[in-house]
C-alpha positions as CSV (number, residue, x, y, z in Angstrom):
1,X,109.5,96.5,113.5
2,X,110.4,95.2,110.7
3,X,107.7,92.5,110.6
4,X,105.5,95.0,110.8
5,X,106.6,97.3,107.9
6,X,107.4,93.7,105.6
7,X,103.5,93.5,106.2
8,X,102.5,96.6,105.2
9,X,104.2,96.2,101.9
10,X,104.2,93.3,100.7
11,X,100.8,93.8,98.7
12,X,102.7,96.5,96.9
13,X,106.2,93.8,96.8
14,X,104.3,92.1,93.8
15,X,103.4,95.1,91.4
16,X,106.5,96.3,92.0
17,X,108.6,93.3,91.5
18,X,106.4,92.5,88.4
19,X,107.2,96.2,87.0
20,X,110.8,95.7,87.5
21,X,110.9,92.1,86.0
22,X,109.2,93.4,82.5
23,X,111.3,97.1,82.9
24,X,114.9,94.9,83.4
25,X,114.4,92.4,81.4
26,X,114.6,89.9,84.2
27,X,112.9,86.8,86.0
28,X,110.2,87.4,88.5
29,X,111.5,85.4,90.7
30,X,115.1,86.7,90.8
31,X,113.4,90.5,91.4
32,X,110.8,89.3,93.9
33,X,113.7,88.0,95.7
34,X,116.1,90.9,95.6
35,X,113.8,93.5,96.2
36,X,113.1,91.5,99.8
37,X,116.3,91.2,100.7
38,X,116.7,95.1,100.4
39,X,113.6,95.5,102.0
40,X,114.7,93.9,105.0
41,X,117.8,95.2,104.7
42,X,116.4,98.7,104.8
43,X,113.7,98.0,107.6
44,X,116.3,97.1,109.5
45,X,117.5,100.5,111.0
46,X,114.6,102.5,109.1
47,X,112.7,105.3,111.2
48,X,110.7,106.5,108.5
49,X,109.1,103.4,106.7
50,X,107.2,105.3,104.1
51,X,109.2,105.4,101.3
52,X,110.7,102.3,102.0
53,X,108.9,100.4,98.9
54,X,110.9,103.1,96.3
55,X,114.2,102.6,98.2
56,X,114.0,98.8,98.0
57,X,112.8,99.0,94.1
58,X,115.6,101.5,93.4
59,X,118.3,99.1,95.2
60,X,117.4,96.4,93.2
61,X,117.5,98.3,89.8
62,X,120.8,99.5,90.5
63,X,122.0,95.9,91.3
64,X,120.6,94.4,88.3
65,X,122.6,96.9,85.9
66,X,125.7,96.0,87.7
67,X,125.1,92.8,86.3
């Protein structure tokens, strides 16, 4: 399952890692891989997938200010 959904949004991973990167003030790279790892982490027992994109960009955001 959660191949499936990883799929599905990934094309939209980019943008939104890209719009986080330039809203945080933060690398790319660093958001790109945070915002996976809460993907995944969320796919993992999701059963609706559709708003797993804003979950995953709203993680990440959150963990960023911690820091």
């Amino acid at each position: 399952m959660a191949a499936r959904i990883r799929a599905s949004t990934q094309k939209n991973s980019r943008s939104a890692a890209e719009e986080i990167a330039r809203e945080m003030r933060t690398s790319i790279e660093e958001v790109q891989r945070l915002y996976e790892e809460e993907l995944e982490d969320l796919a993992q027992e999701a059963r609706v997938t559709q708003y797993l994109g804003v979950l995953a960009s709203r993680r990440v955001k959150e963990r960023l200010r911690r820091h």
